[in-house]
MARKOLVO-279940 format. One record per residue (C-alpha): x negated, y, z. Coordinates in steps of 0.001 Angstrom, whole numbers, plus 524288, in hexadecimal, padded with zeros to 5 digits. Example, Ala and Ser with C-alpha at 12.3 -4.5 7.8 and 13.67 -1.06 7.14 Angstrom:
> u	v	w
> 7CFF4	7EE6C	81E78 .
> 7CA9A	7FBDC	81BE4 .
END
This chain:
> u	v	w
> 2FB83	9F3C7	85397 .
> 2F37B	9EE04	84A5C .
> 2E46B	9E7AF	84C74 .
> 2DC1C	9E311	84316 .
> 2CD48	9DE15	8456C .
> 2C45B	9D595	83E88 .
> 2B7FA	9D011	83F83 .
> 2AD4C	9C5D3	83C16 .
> 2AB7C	9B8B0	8416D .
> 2A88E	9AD60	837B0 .
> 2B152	9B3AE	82EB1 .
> 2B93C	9C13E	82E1F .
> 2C3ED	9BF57	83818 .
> 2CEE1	9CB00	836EB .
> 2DA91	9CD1A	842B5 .
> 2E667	9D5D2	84225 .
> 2EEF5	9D7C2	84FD0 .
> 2F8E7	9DCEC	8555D .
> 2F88A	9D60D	86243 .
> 2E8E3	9DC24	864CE .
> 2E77C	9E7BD	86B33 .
> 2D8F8	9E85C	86B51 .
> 2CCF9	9E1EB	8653E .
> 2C20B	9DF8A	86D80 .
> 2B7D3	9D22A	86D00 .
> 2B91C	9C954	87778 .
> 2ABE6	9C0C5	879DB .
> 2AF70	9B2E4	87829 .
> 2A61E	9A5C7	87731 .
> 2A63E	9995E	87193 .
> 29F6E	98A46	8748E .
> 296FF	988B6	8678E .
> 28DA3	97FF5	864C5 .
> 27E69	983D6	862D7 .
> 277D4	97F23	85792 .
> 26A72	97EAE	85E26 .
> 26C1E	97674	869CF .
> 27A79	96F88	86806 .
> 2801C	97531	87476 .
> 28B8A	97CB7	87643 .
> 28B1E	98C91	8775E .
> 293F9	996ED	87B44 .
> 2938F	9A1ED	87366 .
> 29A8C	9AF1E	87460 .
> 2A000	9B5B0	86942 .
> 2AA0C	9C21F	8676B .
> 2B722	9C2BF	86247 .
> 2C221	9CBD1	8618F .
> 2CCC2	9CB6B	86AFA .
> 2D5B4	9CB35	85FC9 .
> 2D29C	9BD9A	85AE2 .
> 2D412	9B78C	86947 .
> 2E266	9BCC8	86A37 .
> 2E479	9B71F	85D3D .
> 2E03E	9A9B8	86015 .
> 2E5B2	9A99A	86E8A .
> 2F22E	9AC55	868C5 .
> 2F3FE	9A69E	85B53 .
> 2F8DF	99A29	860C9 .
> 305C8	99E1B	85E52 .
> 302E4	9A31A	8514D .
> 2FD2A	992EA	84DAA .
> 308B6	98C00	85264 .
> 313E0	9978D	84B50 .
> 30B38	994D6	83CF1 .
> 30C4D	98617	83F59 .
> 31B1A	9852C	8410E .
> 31C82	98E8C	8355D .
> 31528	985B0	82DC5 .
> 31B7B	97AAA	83094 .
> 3287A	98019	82F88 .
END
């Protein structure tokens, strides 16, 4: 099985997987901060479920393309 999703953020950002089984946004937030007064700020934004997996478990992924490329 196959899925494929893509979507907007600061630039087009396209996924393929075969480890998803289901898309769905998960709510997440992020310290930022504020222009107007200086102070930090928690914001909450959306993102697919998808791109968490993928950056929970590329790890792996990092360290495998680093020996290759220094072999």
């Amino acid at each position: 099985d196959l899925l494929a999703a893509s979507v907007y953020d600061t630039k087009p950002v396209h996924l393929m997987s075969t480890v998803s089984k289901s898309v769905r946004w998960v709510m997440k937030n992020n310290k930022v901060r504020s222009k107007e007064d200086e102070a930090m700020k928690v914001i909450d934004f959306l993102r697919l479920n998808m791109i968490d997996e993928y950056n929970q478990n590329m790890n792996n992924v990092d360290i495998a393309d680093q020996l290759r490329g220094q072999y």
